[in-house]
C-alpha positions in Angstrom: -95.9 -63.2 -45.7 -92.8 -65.6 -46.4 -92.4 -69.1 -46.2 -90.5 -70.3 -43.5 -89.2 -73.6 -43.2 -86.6 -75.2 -40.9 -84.2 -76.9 -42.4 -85.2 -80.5 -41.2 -88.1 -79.8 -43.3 -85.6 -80.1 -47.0 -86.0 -83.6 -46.4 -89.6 -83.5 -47.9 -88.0 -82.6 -51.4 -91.6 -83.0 -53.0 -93.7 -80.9 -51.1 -91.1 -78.4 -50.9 -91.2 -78.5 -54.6 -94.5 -78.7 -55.0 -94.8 -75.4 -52.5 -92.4 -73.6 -55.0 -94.0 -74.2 -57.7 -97.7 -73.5 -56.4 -96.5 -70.4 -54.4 -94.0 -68.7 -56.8 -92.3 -67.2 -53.6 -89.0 -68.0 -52.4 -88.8 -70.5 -49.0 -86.1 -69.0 -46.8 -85.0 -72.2 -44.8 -83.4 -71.4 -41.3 -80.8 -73.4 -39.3 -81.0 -72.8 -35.7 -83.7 -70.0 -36.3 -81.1 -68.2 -38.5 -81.8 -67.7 -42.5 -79.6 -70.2 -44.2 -81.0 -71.0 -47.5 -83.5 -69.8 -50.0 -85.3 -72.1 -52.4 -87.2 -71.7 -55.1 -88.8 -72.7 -58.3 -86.8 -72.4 -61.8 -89.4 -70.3 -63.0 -89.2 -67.7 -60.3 -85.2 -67.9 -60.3 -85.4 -66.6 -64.2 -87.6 -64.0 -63.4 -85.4 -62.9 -60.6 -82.4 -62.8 -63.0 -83.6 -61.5 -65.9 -85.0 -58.1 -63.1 -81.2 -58.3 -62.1 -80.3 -57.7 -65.7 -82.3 -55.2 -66.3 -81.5 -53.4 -63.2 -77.3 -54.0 -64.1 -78.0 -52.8 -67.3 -80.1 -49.1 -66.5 -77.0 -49.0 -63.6 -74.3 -49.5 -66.0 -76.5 -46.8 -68.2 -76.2 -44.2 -65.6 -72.8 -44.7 -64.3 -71.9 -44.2 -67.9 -74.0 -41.0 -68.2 -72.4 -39.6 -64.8 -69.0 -40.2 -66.5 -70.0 -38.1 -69.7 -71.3 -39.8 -72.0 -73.2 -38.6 -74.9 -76.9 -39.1 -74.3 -79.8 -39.6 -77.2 -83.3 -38.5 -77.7 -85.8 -40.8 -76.9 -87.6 -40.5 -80.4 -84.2 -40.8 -82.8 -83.7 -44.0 -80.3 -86.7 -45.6 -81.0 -86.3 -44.5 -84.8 -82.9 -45.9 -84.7 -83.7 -49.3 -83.2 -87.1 -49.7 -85.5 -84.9 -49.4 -88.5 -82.7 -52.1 -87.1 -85.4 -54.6 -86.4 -88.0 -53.7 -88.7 -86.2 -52.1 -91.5 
């Protein structure tokens, strides 16, 4: 379930980081029950951007293959990128 805080509740900074950071969930924060703002922990943020890259990346991937592009086999990938990094 989500954490819901109102927004006269971002005035306890330190249990609304200490929530964060115990949790590892967003807080949505709502201003006149609306969803206004979303806090969380530093952690959880670089998880959620380093999915995003990922996700950009297999996108960009398959736009790319829908456009033409030359695709590889799996197995002269893999041989290709342990030769780069393992010589």
């Amino acid at each position: 379930m989500p954490l819901i805080m109102p927004i006269r509740d971002l005035r306890k900074t330190s249990e609304i980081s200490e929530l964060a950071h115990t949790k590892q969930e967003p807080i949505f924060i709502t201003k006149n029950g609306y969803s206004d703002l979303v806090v969380m922990s530093a952690e959880l943020y670089e998880h959620f951007a380093r999915i995003h890259k990922i996700d950009q990346a297999i996108c960009e991937a398959e736009e790319e293959v829908a456009a033409g592009a030359d695709t590889m086999d799996m197995d002269v990938a893999m041989e290709r990128l342990d030769k780069k990094y393992y010589g």
